[in-house]
C-alpha positions as CSV (number, residue, x, y, z in Angstrom):
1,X,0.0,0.0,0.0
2,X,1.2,3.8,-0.8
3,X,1.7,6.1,2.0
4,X,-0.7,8.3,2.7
5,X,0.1,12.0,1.0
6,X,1.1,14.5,3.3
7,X,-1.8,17.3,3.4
8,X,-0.6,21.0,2.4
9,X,-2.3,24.4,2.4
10,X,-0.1,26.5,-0.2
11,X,0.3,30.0,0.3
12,X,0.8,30.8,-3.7
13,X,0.5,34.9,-3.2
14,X,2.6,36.5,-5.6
15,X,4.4,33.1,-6.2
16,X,4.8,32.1,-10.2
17,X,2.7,29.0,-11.2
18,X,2.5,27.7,-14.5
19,X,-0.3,25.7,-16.3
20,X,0.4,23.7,-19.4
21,X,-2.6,23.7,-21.3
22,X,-5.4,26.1,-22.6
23,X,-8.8,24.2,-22.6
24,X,-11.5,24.2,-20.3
25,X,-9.5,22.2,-17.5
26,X,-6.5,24.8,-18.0
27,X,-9.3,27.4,-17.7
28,X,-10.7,25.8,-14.4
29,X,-7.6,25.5,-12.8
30,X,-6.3,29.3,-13.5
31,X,-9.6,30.0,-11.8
32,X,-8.4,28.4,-8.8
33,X,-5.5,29.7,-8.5
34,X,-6.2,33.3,-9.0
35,X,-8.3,33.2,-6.4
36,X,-5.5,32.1,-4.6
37,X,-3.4,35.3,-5.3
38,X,-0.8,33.2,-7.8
39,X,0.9,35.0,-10.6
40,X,-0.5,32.8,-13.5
41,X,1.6,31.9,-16.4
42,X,-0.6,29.3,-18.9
43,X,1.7,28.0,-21.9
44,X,-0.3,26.5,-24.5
45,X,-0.8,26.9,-28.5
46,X,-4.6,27.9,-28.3
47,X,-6.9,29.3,-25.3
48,X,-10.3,29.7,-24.8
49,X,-12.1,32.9,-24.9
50,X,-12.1,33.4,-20.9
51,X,-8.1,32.7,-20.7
52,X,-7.5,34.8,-23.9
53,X,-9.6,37.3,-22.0
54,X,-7.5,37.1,-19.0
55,X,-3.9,37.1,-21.1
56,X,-5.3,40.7,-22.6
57,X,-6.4,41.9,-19.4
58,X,-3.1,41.1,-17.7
59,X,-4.6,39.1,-15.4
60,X,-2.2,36.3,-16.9
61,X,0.6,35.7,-18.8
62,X,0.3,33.3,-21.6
63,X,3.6,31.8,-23.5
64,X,2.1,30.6,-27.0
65,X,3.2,27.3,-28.4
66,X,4.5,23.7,-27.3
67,X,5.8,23.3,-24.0
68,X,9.7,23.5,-23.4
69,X,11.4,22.8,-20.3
70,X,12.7,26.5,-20.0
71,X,8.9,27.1,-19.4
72,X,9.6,26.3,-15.8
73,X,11.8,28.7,-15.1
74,X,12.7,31.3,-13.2
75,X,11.3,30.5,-9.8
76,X,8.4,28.2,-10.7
77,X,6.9,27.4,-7.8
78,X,4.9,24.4,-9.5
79,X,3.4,23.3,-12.6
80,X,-0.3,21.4,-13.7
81,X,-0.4,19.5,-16.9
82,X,-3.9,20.2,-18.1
83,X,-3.3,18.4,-21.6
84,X,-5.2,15.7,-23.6
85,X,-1.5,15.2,-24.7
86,X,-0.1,12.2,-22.7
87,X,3.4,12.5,-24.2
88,X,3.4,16.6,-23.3
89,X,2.0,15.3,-19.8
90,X,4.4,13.4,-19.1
91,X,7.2,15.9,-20.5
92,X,5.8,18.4,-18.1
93,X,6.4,16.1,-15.4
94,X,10.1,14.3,-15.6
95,X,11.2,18.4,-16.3
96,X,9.1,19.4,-13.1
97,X,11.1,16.6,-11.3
98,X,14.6,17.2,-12.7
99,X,13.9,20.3,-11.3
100,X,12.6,20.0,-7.8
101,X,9.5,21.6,-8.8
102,X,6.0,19.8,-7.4
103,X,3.9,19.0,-10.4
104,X,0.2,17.7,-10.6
105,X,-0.8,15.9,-14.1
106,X,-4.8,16.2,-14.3
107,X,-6.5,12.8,-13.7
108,X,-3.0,11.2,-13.6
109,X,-1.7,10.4,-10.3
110,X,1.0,8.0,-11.0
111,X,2.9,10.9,-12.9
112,X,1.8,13.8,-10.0
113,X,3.9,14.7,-7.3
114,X,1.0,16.8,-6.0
115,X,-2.8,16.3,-5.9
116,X,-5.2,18.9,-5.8
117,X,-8.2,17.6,-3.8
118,X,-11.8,18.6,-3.8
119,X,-12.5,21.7,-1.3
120,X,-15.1,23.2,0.6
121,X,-14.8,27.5,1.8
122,X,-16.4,29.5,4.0
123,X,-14.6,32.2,4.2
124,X,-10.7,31.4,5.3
125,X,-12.3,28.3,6.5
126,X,-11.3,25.6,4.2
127,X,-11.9,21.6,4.3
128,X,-9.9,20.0,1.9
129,X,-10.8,16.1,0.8
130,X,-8.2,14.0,-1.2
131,X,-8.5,10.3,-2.0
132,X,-4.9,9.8,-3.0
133,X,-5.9,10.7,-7.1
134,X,-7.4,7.7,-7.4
135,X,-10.9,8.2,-6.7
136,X,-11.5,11.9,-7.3
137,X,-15.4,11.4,-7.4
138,X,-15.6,9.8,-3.9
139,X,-13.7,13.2,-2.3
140,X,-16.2,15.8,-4.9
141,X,-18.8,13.2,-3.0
142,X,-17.9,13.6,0.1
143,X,-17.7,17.7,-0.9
144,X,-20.9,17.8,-1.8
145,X,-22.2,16.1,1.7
146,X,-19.9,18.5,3.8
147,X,-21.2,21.3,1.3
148,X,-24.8,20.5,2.7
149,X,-23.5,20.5,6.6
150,X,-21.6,23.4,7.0
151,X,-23.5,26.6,6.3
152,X,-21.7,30.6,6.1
153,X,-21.6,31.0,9.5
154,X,-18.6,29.3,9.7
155,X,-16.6,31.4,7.8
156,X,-18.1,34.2,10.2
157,X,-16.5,32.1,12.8
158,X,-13.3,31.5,11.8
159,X,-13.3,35.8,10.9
160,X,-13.9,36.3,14.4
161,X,-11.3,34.3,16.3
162,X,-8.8,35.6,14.0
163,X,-9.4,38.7,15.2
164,X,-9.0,38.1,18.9
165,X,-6.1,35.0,18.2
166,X,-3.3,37.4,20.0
167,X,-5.9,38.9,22.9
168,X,-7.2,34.9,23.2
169,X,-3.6,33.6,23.2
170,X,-2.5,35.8,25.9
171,X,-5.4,35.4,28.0
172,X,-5.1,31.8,28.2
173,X,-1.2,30.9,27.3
174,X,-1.1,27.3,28.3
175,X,-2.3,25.2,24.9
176,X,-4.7,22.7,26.9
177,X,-6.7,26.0,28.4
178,X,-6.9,27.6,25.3
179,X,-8.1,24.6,23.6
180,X,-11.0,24.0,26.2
181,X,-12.0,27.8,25.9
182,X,-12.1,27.3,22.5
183,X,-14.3,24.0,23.1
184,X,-17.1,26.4,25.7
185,X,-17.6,28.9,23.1
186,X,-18.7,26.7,20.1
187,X,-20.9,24.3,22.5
188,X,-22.1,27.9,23.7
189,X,-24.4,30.5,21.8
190,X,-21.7,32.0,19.5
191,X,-22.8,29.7,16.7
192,X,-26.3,30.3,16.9
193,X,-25.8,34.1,16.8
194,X,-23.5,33.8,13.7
195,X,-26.0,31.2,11.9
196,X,-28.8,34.3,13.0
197,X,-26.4,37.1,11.1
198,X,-25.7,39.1,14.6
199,X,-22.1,40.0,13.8
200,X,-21.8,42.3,16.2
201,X,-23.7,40.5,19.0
202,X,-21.3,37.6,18.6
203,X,-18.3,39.9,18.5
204,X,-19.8,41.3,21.9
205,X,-20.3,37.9,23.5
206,X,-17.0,36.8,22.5
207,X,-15.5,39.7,23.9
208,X,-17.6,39.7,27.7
209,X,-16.2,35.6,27.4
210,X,-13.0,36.7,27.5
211,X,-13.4,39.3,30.1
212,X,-15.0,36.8,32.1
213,X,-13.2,33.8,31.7
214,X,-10.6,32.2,34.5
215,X,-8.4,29.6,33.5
216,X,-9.1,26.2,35.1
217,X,-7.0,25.4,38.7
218,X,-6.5,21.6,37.9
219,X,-6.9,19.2,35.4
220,X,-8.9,15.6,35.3
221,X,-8.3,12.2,34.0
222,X,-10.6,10.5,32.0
223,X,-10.4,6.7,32.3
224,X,-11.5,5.8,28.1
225,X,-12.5,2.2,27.1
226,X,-11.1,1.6,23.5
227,X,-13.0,-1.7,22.5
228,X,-11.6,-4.3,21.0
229,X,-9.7,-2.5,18.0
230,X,-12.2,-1.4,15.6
231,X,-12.4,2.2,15.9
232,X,-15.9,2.3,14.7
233,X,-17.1,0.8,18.0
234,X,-16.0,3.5,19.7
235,X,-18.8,5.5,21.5
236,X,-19.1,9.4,21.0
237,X,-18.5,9.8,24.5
238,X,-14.9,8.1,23.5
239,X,-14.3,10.4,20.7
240,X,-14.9,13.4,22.4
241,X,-12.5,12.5,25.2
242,X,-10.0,12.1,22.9
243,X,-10.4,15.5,21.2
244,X,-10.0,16.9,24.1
245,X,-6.6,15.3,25.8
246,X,-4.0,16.5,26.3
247,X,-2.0,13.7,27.3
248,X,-2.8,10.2,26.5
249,X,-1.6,7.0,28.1
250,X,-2.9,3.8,26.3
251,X,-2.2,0.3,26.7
252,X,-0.3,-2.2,24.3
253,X,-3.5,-3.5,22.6
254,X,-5.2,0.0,22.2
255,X,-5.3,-0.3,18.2
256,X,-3.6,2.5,16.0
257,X,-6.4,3.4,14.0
258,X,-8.1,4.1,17.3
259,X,-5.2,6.6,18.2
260,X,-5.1,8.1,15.0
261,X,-8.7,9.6,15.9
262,X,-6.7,11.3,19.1
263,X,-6.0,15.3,18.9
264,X,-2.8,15.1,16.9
265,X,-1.0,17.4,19.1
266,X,-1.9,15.5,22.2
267,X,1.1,14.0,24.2
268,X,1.1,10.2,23.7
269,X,2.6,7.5,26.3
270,X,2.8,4.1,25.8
271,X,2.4,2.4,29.5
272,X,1.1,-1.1,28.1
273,X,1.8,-4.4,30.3
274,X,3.3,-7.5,28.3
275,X,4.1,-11.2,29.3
276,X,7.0,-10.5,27.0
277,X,9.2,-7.2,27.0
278,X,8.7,-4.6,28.6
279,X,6.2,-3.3,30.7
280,X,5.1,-0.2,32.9
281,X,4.4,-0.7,36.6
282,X,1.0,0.0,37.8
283,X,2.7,2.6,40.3
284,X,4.1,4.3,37.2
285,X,0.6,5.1,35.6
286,X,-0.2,6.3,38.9
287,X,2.4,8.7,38.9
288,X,2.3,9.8,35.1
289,X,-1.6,10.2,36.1
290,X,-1.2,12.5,38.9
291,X,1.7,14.5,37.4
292,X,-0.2,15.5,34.3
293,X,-3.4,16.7,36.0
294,X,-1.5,18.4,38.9
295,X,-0.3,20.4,35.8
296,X,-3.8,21.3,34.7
297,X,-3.5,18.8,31.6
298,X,-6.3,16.4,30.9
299,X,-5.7,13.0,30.8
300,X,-7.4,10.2,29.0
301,X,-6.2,6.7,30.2
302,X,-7.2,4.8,27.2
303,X,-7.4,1.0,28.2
304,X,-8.2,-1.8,25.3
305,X,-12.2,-2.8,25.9
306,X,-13.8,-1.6,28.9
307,X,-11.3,-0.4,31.6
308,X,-13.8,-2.1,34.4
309,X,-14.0,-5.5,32.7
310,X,-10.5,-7.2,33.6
311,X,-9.1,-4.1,33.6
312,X,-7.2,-2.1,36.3
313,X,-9.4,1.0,36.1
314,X,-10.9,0.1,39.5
315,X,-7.8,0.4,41.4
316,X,-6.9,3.9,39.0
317,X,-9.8,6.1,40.0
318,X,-9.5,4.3,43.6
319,X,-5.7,6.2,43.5
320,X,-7.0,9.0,41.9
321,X,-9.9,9.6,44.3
322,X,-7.4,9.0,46.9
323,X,-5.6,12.2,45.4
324,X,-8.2,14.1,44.9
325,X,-7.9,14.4,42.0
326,X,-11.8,14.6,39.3
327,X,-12.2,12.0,37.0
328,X,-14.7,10.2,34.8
329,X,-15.4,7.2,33.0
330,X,-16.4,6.1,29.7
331,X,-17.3,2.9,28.9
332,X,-16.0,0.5,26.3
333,X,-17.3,-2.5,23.9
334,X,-15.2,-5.2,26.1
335,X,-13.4,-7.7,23.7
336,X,-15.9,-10.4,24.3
337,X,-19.0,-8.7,23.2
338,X,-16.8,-7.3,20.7
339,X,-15.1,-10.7,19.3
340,X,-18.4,-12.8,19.6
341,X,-20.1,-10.3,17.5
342,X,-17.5,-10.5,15.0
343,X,-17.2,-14.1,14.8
344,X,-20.7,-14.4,14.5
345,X,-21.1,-16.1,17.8
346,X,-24.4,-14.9,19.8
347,X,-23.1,-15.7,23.7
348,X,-26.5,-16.2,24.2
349,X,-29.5,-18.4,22.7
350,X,-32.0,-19.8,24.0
351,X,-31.9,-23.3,22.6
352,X,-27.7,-23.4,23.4
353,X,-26.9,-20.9,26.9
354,X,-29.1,-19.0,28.9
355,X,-26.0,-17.9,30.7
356,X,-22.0,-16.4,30.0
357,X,-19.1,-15.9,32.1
358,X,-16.6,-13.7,31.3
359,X,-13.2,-15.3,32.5
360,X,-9.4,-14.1,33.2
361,X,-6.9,-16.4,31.7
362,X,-4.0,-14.7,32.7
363,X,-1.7,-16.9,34.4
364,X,-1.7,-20.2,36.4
365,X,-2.3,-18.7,39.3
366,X,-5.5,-17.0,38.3
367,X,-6.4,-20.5,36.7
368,X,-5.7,-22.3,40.1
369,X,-8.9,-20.0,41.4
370,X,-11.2,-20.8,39.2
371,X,-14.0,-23.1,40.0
372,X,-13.5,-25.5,36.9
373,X,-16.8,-27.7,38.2
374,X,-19.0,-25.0,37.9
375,X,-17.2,-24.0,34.4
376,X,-17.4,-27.5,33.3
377,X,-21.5,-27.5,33.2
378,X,-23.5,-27.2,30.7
379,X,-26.0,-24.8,28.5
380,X,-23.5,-22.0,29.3
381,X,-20.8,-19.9,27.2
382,X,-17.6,-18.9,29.0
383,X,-15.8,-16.2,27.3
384,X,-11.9,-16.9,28.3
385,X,-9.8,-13.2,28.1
386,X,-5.8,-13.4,27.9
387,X,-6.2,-17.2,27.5
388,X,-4.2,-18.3,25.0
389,X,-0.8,-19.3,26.9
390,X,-3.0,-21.4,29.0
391,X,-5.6,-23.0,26.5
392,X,-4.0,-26.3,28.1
393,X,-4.6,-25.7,31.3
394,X,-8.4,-24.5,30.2
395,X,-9.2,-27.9,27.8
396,X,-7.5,-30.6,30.6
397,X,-9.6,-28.7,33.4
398,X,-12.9,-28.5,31.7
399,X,-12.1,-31.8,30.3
400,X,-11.9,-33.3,34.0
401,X,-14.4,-31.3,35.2
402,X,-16.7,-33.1,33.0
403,X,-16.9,-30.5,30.3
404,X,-17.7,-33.1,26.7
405,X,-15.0,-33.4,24.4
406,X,-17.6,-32.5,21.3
407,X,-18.2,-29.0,23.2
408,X,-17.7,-26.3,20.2
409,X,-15.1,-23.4,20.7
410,X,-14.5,-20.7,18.7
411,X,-10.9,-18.5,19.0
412,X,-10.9,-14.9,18.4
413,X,-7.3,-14.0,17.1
414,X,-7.5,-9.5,16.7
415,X,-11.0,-9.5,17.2
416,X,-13.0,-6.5,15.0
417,X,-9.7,-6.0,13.4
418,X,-9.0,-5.8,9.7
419,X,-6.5,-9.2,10.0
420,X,-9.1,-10.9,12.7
421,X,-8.9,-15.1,12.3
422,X,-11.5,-17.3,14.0
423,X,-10.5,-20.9,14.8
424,X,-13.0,-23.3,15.4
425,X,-13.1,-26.8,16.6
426,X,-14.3,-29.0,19.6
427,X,-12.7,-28.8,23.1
428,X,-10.5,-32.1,23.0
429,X,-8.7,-30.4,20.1
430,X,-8.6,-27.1,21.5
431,X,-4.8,-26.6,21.5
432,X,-3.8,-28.4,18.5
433,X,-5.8,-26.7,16.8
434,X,-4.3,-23.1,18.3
435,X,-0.8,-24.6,17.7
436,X,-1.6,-25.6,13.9
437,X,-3.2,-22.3,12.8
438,X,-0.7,-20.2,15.3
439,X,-2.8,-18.4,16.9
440,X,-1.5,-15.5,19.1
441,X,-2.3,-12.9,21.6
442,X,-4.6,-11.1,21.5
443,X,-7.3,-13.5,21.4
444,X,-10.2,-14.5,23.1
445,X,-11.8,-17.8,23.4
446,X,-15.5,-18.8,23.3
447,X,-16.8,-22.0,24.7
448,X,-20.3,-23.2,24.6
449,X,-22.6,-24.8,22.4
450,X,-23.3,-21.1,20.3
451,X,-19.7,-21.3,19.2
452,X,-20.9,-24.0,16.7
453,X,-22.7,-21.1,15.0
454,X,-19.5,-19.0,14.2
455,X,-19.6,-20.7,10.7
456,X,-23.8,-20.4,9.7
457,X,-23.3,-16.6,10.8
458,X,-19.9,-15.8,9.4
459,X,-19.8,-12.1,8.2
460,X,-16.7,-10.5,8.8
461,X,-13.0,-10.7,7.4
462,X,-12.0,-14.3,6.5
463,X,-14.5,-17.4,6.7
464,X,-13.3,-19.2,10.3
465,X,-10.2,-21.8,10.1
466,X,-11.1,-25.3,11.4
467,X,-13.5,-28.1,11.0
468,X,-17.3,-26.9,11.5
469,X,-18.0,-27.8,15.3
470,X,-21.3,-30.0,15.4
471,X,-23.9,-29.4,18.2
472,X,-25.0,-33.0,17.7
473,X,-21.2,-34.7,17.7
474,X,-20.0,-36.8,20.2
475,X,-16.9,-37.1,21.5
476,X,-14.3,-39.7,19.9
477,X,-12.3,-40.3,22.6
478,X,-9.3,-38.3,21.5
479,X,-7.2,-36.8,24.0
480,X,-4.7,-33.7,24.1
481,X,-2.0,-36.1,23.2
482,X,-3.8,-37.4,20.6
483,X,-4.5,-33.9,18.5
484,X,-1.2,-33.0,19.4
């Protein structure tokens, strides 16, 4: 896969730009640029009647005949290729890069160095949409539906808090401050009054705002459940914390697209926990907790699923209340709702389980606690988390707990995730079948009879891996040994 393009507002004001080509794309594209303050120079044989226009108005200069390479000089700033003309297209562009000189070939990304995306203005407001060149339709699209969402007022907006940036700066120098001041007033009536036309009411509220306006004493950790990877599960709740951090600590399985959504200047620290490698003490998020909201920051402690499900976020906020220090809590989809759905498990039905247990898996010691006997029974689904060093230990205990051998399992390998695998099989082959596929952390195991379903009610990434458990099959006799 390319790498993404690196998104660029060019201030072109008095800068030279050249355009190779006179037709109606040529004409479009000196359009934009004027209005970009660019000094236009369009090189083509012929132009239509609105360049022409423009060439004998001095509006821009226009070098008749076939492109040359001199064309680009002096002090080009960059160059569009808005020929029919592949061969001058592409002469355009290896001169444009023999000469350092950003190019963009019209409907041709593969010879652009620059894209020009689709754009939506109001005012100095400007949303710019790119799909890379290869889809230009989906960003003009996309335009179109952010066209129909953002009204004038906007611009109005933006007017506005340019003209008080330096008073608003001052008043509020620390970034995290300013941002939430920022964050009151558009929640507050300024929009409204804008969207209503009262300039000058606005401008006065704004004003008594700042006037008014005391910097907050402390800052407040917000303990953030991220699901179980797909960011698309996150609630709104979620996303707003995150656009408001200013420091984020996340754990090791907190998935990048769901950190990409995150303020992009917020400070980010890793303080994830592994089995293997290096990890960060639970006294050290403590203290990286307490530090940053002492300093007014606020903090999001982003934890993969739900931060109260197998999670540490009970012992956080009991340090944190401890410290007096505010905090809140936002919910996440915890990996076994998350995984099951997914996989196409329901973890209840009413002709398989009327019951589910959500189960650590962590180590042997949190194994030795459980009460396998009760596990063991039937017409229940147990959802096993951080299981899959001990899948073992889990399929000899059930196993001698009386748990049948035929009992359908279904493992959850990056659950909701783009590269998610689903192994399925029945609970005497339970980690052979793990060790043949290779399945590794994170995963999440569910055992029950609904597991059998994960094939009928596939619908996401790649059909599951495994034989097809059977509700009706009986055990064969076959021991770990055995599938091993």
């Amino acid at each position: 896969m390319s790498p993404a393009l690196f998104p660029l507002f060019a201030d072109l004001r008095g800068r030279p730009v050249l355009v190779v080509g006179g037709g109606a794309v040529a004409e479009r594209k000196v359009q934009a640029l004027r209005h970009a303050g660019a000094r236009v120079r369009v090189g083509a044989p012929e132009l239509t009647p609105a360049l022409r226009q423009a060439a004998e108005d001095g509006a821009i200069e226009w070098w008749a005949g076939e492109f040359e390479p001199g064309w680009l000089q002096p002090r080009t700033w960059l160059v569009i290729a808005a020929t029919d003309d592949l061969a001058v297209n592409q002469a355009v562009a290896a001169s444009a890069e023999a000469q350092g000189i950003f190019a963009n070939v019209v409907d041709d990304a593969a010879l652009s160095s620059f894209q020009v995306p689709a754009v939506v203005e109001r005012g100095a407001l400007q949303v710019a949409i790119s799909s890379g060149g290869g889809a230009p339709m989906v960003a003009r699209h996309l335009r179109r539906w952010l066209e129909s969402l953002l009204d004038d007022s906007w611009g109005g907006l933006v007017e506005l808090f340019t003209r008080q940036r330096a008073r608003i700066r001052t008043r509020f120098p620390d970034t995290g401050a300013r941002r939430r001041f920022f964050e009151a007033q558009l929640a507050g009536p300024l929009p409204r009054l804008l969207r209503q036309r009262r300039d000058d009411d606005a401008a006065r509220y704004l004003d008594t705002q700042l006037a008014q306006a005391t910097p907050p004493a402390r800052g407040a950790v917000v303990l953030v459940g991220a699901g179980a990877g797909d960011p698309g599960l996150l609630t709104l709740a979620a996303l707003r914390a995150l656009n408001e951090a200013d420091v984020i600590l996340y754990d090791r399985l907190v998935s990048g697209p769901v950190l990409a959504l995150a303020r992009r200047d917020a400070e980010r620290i890793e303080v994830g926990k592994s089995a293997r490698g290096q990890s960060t003490s639970q006294d050290h998020i403590h203290a990286l907790m307490l530090e940053h909201a002492r300093a007014g920051r606020r903090v999001v402690r982003l934890k993969g699923g739900d931060s109260f499900v197998f999670g540490r976020g009970g012992e956080e906020l009991q340090f944190l209340r401890a410290h007096d220090v505010p905090f809140e809590v936002v919910p996440g989809i915890t990996a076994a709702l998350a995984c099951a759905a997914y996989a196409g498990v329901p973890l209840t039905h009413r002709d398989h389980a009327q019951s589910v247990r959500f189960v650590t898996a962590h180590c042997r010691d949190s194994l030795d606690t459980l009460d396998w006997d009760a596990l063991a029974r039937e017409r229940q689904t147990l959802a096993f988390y951080m299981g899959v060093a001990g899948l073992e230990t889990i399929q000899a205990r059930l196993l001698a707990g009386g748990r049948d051998g035929a009992t359908p399992f279904a493992l959850v390998e990056n659950g909701s995730r783009p590269e998610q695998r689903v192994v399925t099989g029945r609970l005497d082959a339970l980690a052979a079948l793990a060790r043949q596929h290779a399945v590794g952390s994170p995963a999440l195991l569910i055992l029950g009879e609904v597991a059998a379903l994960a094939h009928e009610l596939h619908w996401f990434g790649q059909a599951p891996l495994g034989p097809p458990p059977s509700l009706s099959a009986k055990p064969d006799g076959a021991t770990l040994a055995h599938a091993a």
